[in-house]
VEXSE-513000 format. One record per residue (C-alpha): chain; x, y, z. Coordinates in steps of 0.05 Angstrom, whole numbers, plus 5000, padded with zeros to 4 digits. Layout:
BEGIN
REC chain   px   py   pz
REC     A    X    Y    Z
...
This chain:
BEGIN
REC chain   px   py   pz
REC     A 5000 5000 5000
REC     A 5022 5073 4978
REC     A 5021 5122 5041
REC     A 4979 5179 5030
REC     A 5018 5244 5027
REC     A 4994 5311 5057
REC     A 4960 5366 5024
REC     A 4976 5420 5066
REC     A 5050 5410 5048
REC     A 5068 5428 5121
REC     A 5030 5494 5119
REC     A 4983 5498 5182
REC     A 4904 5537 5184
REC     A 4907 5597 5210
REC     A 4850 5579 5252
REC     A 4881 5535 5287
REC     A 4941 5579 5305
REC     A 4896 5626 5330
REC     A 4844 5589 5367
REC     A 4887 5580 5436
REC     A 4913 5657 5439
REC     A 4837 5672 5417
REC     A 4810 5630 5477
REC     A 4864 5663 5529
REC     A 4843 5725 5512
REC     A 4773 5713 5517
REC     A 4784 5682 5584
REC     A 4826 5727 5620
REC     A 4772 5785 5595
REC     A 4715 5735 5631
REC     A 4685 5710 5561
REC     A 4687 5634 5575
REC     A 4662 5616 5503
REC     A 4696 5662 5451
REC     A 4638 5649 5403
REC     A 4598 5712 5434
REC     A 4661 5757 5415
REC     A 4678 5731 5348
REC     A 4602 5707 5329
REC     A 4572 5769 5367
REC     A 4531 5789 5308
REC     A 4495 5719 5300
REC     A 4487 5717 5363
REC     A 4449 5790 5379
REC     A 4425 5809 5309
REC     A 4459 5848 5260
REC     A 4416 5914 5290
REC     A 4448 5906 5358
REC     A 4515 5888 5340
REC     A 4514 5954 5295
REC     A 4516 5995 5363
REC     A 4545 5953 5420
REC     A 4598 5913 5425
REC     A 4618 5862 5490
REC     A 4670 5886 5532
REC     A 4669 5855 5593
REC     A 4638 5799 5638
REC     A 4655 5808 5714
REC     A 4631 5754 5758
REC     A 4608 5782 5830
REC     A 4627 5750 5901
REC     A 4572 5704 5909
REC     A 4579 5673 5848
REC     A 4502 5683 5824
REC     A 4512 5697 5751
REC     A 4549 5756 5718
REC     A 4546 5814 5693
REC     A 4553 5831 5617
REC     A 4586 5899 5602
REC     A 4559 5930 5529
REC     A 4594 5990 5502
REC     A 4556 6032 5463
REC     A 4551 6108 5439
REC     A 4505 6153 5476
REC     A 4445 6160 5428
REC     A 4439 6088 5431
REC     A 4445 6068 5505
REC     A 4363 6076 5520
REC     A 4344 6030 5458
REC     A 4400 5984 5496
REC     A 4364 5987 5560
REC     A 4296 5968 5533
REC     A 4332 5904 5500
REC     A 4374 5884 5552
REC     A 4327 5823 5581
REC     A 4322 5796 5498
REC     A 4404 5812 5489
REC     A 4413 5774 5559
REC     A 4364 5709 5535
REC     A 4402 5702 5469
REC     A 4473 5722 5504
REC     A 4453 5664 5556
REC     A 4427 5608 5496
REC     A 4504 5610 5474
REC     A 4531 5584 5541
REC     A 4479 5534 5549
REC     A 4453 5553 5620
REC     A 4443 5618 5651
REC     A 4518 5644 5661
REC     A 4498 5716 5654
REC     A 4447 5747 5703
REC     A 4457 5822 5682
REC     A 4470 5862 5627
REC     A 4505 5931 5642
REC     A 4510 5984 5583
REC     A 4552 6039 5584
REC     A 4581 6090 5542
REC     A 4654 6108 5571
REC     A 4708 6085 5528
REC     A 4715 6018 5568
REC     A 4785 5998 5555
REC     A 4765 5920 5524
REC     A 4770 5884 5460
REC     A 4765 5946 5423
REC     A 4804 5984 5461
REC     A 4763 6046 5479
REC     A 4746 6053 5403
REC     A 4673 6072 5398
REC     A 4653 6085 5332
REC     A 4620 6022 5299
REC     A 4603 5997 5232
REC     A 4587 6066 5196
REC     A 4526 6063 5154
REC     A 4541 6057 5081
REC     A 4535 6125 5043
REC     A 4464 6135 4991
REC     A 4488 6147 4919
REC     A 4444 6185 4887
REC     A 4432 6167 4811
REC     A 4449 6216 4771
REC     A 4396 6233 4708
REC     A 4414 6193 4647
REC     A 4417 6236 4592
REC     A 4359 6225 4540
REC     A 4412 6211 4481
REC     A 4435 6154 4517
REC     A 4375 6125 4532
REC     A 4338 6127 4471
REC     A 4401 6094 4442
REC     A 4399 6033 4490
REC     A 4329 6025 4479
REC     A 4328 6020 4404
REC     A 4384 5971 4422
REC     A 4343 5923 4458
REC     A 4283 5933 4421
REC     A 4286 5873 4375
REC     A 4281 5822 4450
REC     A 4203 5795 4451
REC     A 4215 5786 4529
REC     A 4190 5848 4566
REC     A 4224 5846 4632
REC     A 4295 5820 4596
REC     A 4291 5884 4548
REC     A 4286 5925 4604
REC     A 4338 5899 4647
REC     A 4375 5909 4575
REC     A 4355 5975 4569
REC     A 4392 5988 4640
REC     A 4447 5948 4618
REC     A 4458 5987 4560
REC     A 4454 6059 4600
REC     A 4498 6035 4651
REC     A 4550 6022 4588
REC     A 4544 6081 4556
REC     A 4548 6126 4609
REC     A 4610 6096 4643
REC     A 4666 6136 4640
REC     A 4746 6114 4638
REC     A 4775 6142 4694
């Protein structure tokens, strides 16, 4: 029998470099499963995650539970507030019992994972179409005009406008 020879060629995946140093870090910052830091948009929703961000989870002298630190900007902190027995259900489903029995938001620059950076993912900027002119477009339409198919002629038609109007920059 032939022995099977490696494909990785003695190259290792990343993610398994990284998952012990990922874990330690998690730990020592209280975050027993490094899934809610490195998942923490599955885990909240995309509209949370958007404005808050874990920082911290402190666990208090009785040992009842702990307490979830959420950094967030100031305009966002009351919508926070109203969410935080939801945020603290779906925060508690990843663990598997109920490991966190409060959820504390503030907005200080918390010095955690992101280091007492605040700003989060930036909404994306509205381009505004600008008017095609009517040379252009009459000239794409009589393009497409020989297609029988209504909705591909017109998807033609935009096809054709977006051609002729792009510019080489």
């Amino acid at each position: 029998m032939t022995r099977r020879r490696a494909s990785t060629k003695g190259f290792t995946r990343t993610a398994s470099l990284l998952t012990g140093r990922i874990r330690a870090a998690s730990e020592s910052r209280g975050f027993a499963q490094s899934r809610l830091l490195t998942q923490w948009a599955e885990v909240v929703g995309q509209d949370v995650a958007a404005v808050a961000r874990p920082v911290d989870v402190s666990y208090g002298r009785g040992g009842m539970g702990a307490t979830l630190t959420l950094l967030t900007t100031g305009a966002q902190a009351p919508m926070l507030e109203m969410q935080k027995e939801s945020l603290r259900k779906k925060i508690n489903a990843v663990y598997g019992y109920n490991a966190i029995a409060r959820v504390r938001v503030t907005q200080t620059a918390a010095t955690g994972f992101a280091e007492g950076q605040v700003a989060f993912a930036p909404a994306k900027p509205v381009k505004e179409e600008a008017p095609v002119d009517p040379t252009v477009r009459r000239q794409a339409q009589e393009t497409a005009e020989p297609v029988q198919d209504g909705a591909l002629r017109d998807a033609l038609t935009r096809l054709g406008e977006n051609i002729l109007t792009k510019t080489n920059r």
